[in-house]
PAFI-323611 format. One line per 4 residues: number of its first residue (from 1); their letters; for each residue x, y, z of C-alpha. Coordinates in nm, 3 decimals. Example, Ala and Ser with C-alpha at 12.3 -4.5 7.8 and 13.67 -1.06 7.14 Angstrom:
! residues 2
1> AS> 1.230,-0.450,0.780 ~ 1.367,-0.106,0.714
This chain:
! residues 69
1> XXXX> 0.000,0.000,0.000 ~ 0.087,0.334,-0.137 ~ 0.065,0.618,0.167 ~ 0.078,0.986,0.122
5> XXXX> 0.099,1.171,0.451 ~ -0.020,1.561,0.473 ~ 0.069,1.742,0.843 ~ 0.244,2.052,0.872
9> XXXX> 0.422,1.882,1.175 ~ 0.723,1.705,1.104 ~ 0.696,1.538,1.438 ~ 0.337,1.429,1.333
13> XXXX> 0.481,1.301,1.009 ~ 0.724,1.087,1.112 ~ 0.485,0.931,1.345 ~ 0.248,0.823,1.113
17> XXXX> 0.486,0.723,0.886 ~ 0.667,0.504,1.114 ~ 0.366,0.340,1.211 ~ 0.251,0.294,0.824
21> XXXX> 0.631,0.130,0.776 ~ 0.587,-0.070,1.034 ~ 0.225,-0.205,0.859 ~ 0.502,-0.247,0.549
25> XXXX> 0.346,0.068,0.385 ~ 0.555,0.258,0.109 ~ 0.535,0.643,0.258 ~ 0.556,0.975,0.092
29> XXXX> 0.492,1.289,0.299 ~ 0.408,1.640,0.215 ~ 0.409,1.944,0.504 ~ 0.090,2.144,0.346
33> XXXX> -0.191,2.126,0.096 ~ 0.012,2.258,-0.171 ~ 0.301,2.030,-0.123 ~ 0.048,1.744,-0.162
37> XXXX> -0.122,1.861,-0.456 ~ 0.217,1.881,-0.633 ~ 0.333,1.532,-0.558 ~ -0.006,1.388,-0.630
41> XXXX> 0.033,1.549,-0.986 ~ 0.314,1.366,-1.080 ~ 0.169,1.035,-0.883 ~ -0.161,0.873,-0.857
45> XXXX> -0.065,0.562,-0.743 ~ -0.125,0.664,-0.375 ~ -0.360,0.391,-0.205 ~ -0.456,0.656,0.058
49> XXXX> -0.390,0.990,0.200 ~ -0.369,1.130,0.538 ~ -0.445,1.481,0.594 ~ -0.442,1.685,0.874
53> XXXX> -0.743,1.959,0.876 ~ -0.497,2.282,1.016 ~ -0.234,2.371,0.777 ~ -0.073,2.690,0.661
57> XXXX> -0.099,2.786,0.300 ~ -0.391,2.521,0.219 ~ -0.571,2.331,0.487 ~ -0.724,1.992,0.504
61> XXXX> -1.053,2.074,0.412 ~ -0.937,2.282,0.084 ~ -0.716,1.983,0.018 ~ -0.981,1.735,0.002
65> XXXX> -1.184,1.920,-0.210 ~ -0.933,2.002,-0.437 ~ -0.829,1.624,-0.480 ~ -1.207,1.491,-0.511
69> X> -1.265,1.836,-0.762
């Protein structure tokens, strides 16, 4: 499984994507809404994406919209 991971926290980020690894999970992350959108333009082969609802720039709400848009 394919996991994109959207949290302005570092911290947060590496977290989550030590627990994914742990579930054998390939992880990418991104620190805002804009960062995401940009890596899921050149990729779609994300399984799932995690994304925190406060972030600077573009929050998770926007995000989501944006993606289903």
């Amino acid at each position: 499984m394919r996991l994109l991971i959207v949290d302005d926290s570092k911290t947060m980020r590496s977290i989550l994507a030590s627990y994914a690894r742990a579930l054998h999970c390939e992880v990418d992350e991104a620190e805002d809404g804009i960062a995401a959108l940009e890596k899921l333009q050149f990729s779609t082969d994300y399984d799932a994406v995690l994304i925190d609802w406060d972030m600077p720039r573009m929050n998770g709400l926007e995000l989501l919209k944006t993606i289903r848009g």
